[in-house]
MITOR-321395 format. One record per atom (N, C-alpha, C): residue in three letters; x, y, z; atom name; residue number from 1. Coordinates in steps of 0.001 Angstrom, whole numbers, always signed. Layout:
# residues N
<site><aa>ala</aa><east>X</east><north>Y</north><up>Z</up><at>CA</at><i>NUM</i></site>
...
This chain:
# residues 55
<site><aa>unk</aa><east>+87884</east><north>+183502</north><up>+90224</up><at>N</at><i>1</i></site>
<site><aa>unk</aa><east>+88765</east><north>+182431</north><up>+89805</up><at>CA</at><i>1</i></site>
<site><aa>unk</aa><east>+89374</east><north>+182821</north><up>+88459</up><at>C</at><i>1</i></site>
<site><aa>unk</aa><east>+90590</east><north>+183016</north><up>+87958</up><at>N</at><i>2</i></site>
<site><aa>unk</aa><east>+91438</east><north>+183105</north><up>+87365</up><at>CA</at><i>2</i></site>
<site><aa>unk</aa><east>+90988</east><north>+182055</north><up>+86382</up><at>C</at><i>2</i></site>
<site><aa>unk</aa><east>+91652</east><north>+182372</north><up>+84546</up><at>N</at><i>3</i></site>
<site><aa>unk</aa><east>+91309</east><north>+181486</north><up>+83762</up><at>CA</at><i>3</i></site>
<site><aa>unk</aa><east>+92622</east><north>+180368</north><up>+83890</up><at>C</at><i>3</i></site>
<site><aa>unk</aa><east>+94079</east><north>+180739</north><up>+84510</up><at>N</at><i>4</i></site>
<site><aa>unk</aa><east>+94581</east><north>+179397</north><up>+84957</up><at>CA</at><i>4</i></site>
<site><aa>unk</aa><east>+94094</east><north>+178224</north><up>+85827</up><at>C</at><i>4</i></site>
<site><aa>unk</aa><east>+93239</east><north>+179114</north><up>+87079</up><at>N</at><i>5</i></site>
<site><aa>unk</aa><east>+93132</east><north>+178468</north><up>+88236</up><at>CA</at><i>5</i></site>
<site><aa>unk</aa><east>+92049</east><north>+177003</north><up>+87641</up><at>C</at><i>5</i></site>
<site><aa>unk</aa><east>+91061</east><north>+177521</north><up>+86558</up><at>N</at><i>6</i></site>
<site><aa>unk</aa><east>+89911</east><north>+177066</north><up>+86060</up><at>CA</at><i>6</i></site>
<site><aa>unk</aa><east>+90598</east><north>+176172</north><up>+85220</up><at>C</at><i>6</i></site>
<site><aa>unk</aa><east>+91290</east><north>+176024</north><up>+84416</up><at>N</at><i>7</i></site>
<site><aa>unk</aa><east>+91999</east><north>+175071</north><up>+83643</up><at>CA</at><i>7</i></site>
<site><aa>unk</aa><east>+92773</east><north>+174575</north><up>+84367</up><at>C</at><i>7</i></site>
<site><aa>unk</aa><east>+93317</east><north>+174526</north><up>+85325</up><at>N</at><i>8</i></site>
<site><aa>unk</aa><east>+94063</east><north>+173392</north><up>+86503</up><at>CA</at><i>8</i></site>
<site><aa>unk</aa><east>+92999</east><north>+172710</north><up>+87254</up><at>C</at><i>8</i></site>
<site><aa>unk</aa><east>+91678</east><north>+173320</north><up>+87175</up><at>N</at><i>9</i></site>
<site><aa>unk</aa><east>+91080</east><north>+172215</north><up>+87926</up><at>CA</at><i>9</i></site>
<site><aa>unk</aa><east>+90037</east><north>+171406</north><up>+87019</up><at>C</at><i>9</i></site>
<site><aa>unk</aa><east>+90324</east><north>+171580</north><up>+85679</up><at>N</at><i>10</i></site>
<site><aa>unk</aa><east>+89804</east><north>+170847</north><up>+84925</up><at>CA</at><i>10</i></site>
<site><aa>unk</aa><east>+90366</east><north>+169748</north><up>+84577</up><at>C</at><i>10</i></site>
<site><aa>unk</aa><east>+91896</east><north>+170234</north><up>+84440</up><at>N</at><i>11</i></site>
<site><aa>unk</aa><east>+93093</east><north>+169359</north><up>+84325</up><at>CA</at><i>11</i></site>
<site><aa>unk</aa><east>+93037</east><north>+168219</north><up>+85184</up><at>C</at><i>11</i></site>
<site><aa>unk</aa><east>+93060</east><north>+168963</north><up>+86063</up><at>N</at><i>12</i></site>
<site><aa>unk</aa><east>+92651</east><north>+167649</north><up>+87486</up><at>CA</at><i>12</i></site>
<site><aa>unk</aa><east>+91805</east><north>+166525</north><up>+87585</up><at>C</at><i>12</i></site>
<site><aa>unk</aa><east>+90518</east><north>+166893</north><up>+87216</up><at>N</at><i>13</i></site>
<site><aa>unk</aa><east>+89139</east><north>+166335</north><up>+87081</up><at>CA</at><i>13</i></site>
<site><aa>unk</aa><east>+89329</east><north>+165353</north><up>+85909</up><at>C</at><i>13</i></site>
<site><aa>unk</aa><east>+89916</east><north>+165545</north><up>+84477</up><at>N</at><i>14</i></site>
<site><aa>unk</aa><east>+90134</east><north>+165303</north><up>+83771</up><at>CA</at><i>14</i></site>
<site><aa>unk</aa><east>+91450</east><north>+163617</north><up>+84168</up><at>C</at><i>14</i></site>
<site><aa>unk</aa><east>+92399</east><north>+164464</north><up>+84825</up><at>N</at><i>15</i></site>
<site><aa>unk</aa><east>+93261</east><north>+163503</north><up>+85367</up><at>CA</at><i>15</i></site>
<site><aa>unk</aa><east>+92443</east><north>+162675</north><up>+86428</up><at>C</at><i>15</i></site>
<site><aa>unk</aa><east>+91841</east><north>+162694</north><up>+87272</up><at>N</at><i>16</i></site>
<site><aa>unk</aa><east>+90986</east><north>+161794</north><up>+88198</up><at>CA</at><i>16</i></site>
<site><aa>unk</aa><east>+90180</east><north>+160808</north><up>+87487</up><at>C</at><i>16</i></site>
<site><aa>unk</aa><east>+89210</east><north>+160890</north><up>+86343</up><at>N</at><i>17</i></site>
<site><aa>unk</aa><east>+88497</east><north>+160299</north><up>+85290</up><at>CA</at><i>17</i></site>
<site><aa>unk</aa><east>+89522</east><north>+159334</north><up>+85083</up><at>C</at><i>17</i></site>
<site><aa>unk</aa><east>+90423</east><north>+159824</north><up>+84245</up><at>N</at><i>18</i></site>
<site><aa>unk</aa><east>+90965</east><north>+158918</north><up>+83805</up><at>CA</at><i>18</i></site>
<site><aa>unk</aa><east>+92044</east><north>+157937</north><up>+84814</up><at>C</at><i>18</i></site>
<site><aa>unk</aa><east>+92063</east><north>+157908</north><up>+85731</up><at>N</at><i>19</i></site>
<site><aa>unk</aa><east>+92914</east><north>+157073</north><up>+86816</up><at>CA</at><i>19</i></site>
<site><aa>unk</aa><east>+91633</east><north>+156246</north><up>+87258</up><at>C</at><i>19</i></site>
<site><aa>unk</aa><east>+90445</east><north>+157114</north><up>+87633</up><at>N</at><i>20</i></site>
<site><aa>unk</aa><east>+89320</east><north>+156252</north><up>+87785</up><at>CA</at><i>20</i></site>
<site><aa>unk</aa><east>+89117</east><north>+155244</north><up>+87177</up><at>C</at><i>20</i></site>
<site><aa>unk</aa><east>+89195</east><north>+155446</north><up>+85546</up><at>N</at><i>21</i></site>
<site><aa>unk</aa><east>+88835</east><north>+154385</north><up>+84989</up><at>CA</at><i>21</i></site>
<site><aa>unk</aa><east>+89831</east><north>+152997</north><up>+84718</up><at>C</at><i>21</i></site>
<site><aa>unk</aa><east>+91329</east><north>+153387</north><up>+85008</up><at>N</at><i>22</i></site>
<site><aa>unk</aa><east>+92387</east><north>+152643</north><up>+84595</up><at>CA</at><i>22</i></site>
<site><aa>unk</aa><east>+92178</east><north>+152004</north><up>+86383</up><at>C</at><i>22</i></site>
<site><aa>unk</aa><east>+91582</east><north>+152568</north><up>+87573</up><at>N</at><i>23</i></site>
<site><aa>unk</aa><east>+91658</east><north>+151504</north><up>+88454</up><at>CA</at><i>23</i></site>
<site><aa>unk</aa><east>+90561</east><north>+150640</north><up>+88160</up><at>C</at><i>23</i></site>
<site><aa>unk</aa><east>+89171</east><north>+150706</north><up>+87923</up><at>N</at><i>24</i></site>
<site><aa>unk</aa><east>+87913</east><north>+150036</north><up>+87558</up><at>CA</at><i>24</i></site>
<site><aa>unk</aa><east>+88897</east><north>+148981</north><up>+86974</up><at>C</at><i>24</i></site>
<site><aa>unk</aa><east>+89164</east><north>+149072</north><up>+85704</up><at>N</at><i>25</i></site>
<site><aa>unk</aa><east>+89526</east><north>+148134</north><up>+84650</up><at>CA</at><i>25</i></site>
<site><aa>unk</aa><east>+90453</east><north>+146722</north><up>+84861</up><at>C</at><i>25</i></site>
<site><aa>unk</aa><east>+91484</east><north>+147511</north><up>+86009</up><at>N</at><i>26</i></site>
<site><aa>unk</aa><east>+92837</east><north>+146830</north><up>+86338</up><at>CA</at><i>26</i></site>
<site><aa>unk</aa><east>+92702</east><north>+146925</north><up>+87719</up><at>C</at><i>26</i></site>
<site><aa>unk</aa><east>+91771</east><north>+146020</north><up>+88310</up><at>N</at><i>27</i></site>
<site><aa>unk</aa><east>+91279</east><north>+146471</north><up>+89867</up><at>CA</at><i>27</i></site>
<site><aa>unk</aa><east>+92647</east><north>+145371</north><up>+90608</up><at>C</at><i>27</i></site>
<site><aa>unk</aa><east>+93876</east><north>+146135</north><up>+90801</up><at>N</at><i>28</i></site>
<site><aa>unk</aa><east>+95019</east><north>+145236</north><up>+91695</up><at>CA</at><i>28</i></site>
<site><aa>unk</aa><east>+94655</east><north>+146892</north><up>+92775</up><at>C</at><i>28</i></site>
<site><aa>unk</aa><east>+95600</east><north>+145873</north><up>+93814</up><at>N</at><i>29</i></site>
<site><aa>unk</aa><east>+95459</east><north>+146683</north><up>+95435</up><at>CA</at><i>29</i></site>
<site><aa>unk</aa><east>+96700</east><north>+147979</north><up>+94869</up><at>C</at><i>29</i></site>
<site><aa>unk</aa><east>+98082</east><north>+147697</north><up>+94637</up><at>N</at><i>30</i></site>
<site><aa>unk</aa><east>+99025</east><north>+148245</north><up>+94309</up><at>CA</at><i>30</i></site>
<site><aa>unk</aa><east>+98998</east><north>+149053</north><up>+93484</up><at>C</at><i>30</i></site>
<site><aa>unk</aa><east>+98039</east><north>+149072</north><up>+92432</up><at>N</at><i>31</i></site>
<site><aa>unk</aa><east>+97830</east><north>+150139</north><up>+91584</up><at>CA</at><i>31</i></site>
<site><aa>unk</aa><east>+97070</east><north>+151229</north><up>+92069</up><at>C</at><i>31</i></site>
<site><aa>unk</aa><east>+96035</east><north>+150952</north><up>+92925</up><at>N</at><i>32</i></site>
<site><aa>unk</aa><east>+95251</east><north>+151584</north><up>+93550</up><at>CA</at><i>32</i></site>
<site><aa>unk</aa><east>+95828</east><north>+152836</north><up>+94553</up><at>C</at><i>32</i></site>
<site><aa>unk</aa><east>+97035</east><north>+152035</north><up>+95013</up><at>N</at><i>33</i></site>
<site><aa>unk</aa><east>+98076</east><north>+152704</north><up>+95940</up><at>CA</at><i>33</i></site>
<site><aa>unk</aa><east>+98560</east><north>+153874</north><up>+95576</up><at>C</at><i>33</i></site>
<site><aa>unk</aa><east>+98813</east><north>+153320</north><up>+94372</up><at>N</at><i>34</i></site>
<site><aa>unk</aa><east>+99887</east><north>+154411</north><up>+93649</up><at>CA</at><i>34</i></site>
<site><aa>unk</aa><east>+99327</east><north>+155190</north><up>+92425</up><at>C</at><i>34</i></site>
<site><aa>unk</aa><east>+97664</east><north>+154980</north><up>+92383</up><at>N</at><i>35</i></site>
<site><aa>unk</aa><east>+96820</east><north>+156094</north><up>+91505</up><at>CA</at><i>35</i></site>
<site><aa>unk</aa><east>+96567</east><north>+157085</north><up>+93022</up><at>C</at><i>35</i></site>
<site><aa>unk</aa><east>+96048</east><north>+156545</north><up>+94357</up><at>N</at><i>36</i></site>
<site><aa>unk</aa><east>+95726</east><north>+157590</north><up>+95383</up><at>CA</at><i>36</i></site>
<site><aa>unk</aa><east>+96867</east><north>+158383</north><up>+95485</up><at>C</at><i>36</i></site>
<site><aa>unk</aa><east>+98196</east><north>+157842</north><up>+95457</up><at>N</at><i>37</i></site>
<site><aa>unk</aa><east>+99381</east><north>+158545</north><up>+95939</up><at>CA</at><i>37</i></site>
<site><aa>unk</aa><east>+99355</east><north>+160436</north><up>+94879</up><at>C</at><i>37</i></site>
<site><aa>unk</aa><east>+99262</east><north>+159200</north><up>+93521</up><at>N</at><i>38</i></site>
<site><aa>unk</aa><east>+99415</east><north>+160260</north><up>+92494</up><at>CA</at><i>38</i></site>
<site><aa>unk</aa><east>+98444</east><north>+161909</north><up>+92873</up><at>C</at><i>38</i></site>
<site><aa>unk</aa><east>+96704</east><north>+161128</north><up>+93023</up><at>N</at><i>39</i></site>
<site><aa>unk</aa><east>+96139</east><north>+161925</north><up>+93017</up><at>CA</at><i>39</i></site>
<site><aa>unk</aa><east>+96137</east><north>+162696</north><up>+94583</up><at>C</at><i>39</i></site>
<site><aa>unk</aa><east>+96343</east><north>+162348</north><up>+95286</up><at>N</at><i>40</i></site>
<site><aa>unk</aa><east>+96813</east><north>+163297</north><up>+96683</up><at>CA</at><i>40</i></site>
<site><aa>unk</aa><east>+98135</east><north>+164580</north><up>+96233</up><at>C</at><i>40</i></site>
<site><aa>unk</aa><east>+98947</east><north>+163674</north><up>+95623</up><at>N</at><i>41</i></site>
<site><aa>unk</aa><east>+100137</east><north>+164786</north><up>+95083</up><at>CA</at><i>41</i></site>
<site><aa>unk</aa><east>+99268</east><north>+165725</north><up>+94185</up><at>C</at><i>41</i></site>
<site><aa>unk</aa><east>+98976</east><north>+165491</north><up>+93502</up><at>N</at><i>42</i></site>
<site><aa>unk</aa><east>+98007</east><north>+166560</north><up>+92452</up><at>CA</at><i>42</i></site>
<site><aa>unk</aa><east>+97484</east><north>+167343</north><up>+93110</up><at>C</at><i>42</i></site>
<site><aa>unk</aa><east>+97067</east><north>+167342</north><up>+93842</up><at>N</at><i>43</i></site>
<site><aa>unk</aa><east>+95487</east><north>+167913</north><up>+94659</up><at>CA</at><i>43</i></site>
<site><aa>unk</aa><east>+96723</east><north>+168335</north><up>+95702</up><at>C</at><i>43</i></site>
<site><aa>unk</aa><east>+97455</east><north>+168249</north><up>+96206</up><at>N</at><i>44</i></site>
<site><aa>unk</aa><east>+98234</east><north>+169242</north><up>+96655</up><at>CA</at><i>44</i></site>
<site><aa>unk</aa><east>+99534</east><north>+170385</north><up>+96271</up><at>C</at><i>44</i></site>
<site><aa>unk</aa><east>+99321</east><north>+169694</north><up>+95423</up><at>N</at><i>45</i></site>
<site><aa>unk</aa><east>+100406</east><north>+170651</north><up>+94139</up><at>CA</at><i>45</i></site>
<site><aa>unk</aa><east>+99216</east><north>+171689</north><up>+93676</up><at>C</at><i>45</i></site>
<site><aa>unk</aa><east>+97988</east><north>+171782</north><up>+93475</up><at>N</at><i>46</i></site>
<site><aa>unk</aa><east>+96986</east><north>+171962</north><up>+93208</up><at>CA</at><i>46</i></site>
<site><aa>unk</aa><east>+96497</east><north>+173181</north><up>+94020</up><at>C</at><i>46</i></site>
<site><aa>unk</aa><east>+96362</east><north>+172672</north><up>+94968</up><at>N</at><i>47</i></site>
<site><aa>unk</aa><east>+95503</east><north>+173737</north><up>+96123</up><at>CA</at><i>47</i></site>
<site><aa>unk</aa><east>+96308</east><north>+173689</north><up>+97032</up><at>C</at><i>47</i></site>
<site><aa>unk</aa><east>+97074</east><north>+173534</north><up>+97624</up><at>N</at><i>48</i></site>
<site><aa>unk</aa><east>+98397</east><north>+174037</north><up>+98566</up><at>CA</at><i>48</i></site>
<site><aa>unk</aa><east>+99592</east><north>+174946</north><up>+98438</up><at>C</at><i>48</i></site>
<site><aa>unk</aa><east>+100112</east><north>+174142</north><up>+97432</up><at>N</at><i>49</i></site>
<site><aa>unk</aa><east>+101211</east><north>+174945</north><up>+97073</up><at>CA</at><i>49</i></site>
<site><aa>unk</aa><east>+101344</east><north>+176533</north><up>+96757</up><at>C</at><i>49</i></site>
<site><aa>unk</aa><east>+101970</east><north>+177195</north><up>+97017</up><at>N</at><i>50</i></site>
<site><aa>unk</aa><east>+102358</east><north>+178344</north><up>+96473</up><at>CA</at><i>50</i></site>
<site><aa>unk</aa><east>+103307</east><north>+178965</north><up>+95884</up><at>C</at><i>50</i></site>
<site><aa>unk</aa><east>+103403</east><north>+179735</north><up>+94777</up><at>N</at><i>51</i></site>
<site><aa>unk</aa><east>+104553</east><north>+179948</north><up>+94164</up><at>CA</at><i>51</i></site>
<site><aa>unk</aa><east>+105074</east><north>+181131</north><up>+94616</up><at>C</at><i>51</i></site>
<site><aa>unk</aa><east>+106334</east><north>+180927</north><up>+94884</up><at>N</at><i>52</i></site>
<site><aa>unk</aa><east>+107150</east><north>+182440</north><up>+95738</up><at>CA</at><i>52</i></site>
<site><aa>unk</aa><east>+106982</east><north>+183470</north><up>+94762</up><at>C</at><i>52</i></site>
<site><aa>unk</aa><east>+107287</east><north>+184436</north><up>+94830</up><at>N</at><i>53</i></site>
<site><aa>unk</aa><east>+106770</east><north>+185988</north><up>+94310</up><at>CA</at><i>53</i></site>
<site><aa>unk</aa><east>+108041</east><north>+186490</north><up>+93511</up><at>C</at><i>53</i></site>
<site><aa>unk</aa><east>+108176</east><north>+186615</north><up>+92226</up><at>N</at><i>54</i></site>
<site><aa>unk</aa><east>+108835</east><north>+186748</north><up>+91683</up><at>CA</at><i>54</i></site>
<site><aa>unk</aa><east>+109418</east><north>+188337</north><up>+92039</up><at>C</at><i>54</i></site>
<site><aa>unk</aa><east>+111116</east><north>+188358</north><up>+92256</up><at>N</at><i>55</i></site>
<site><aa>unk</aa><east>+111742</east><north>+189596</north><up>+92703</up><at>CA</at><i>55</i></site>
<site><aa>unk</aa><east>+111325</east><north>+190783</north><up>+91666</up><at>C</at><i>55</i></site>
């Protein structure tokens, strides 16, 4: 594992905590919606994506 790969998934973890705690706090359905949305996009920007190969 790469020292980017390791700091993006800290980043992540880091970002999950803290959505965790802003849903606990502010427990509406709609927010909830749109912290999962966020963190699905992350987590596939994350571990899916790939960046094309520079010419």
């Amino acid at each position: 594992m790469t020292l980017e790969r390791f700091l993006s998934v800290i980043a992540f973890v880091v970002l999950g905590v803290f959505l965790l705690v802003l849903v606990t706090k502010v427990a509406t359905l709609d927010l909830s919606i749109v912290v999962l949305v966020t963190i699905l996009l992350c987590g596939y920007d994350l571990f899916f994506h790939r960046v094309p190969p520079h010419p």
